[in-house]
N, C-alpha and C positions, 0 to 999 in steps of 0.2 A: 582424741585419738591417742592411743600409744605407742608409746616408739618401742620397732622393736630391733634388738640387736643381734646382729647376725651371730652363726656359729661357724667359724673357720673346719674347711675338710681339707682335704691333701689336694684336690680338682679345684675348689671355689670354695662354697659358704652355704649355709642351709639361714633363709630367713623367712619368717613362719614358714608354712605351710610347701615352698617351693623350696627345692635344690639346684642353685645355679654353678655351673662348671667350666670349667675352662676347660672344651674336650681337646683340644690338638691344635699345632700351630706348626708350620712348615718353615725354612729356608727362605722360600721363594717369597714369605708375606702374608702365606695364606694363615685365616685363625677360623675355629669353626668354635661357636659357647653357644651349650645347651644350658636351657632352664624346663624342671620337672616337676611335676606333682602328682598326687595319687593317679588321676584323672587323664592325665594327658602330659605329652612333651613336645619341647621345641627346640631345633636345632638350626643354631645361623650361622654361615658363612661369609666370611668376609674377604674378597678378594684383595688384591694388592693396588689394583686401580681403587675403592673404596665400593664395587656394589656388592649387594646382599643376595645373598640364597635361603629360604626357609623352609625348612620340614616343618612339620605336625605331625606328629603319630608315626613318623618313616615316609609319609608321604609329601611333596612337592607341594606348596600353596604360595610361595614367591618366589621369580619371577612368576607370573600362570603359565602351565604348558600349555 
């Protein structure tokens, strides 16, 4: 295996093939980081109690609706 080292961007870091970002972060606690690739995206949210929210593509897949 080799190791590969990330590239620093102004949001996060590009390591291969994904770009992970730190999209936004509130006051109140909240932080929402997306990670992307040709192919697809994911964005999570992270509440201030600690649960998760996930998109795919724009769309909801955690919690399920």
């Amino acid at each position: 295996m080799t190791a590969i080292v990330p590239t620093m961007t102004d949001s996060g870091f590009l390591f291969g093939p994904a770009k992970v970002s730190a999209s936004a972060s509130d006051n109140g606690g909240n932080v929402w980081v997306g990670v992307a690739s040709k192919r697809a995206s994911l964005s999570v949210h992270v509440t201030p109690s600690g649960q998760l929210r996930v998109w795919k593509d724009g769309k909801k897949v955690f919690p399920a609706q």
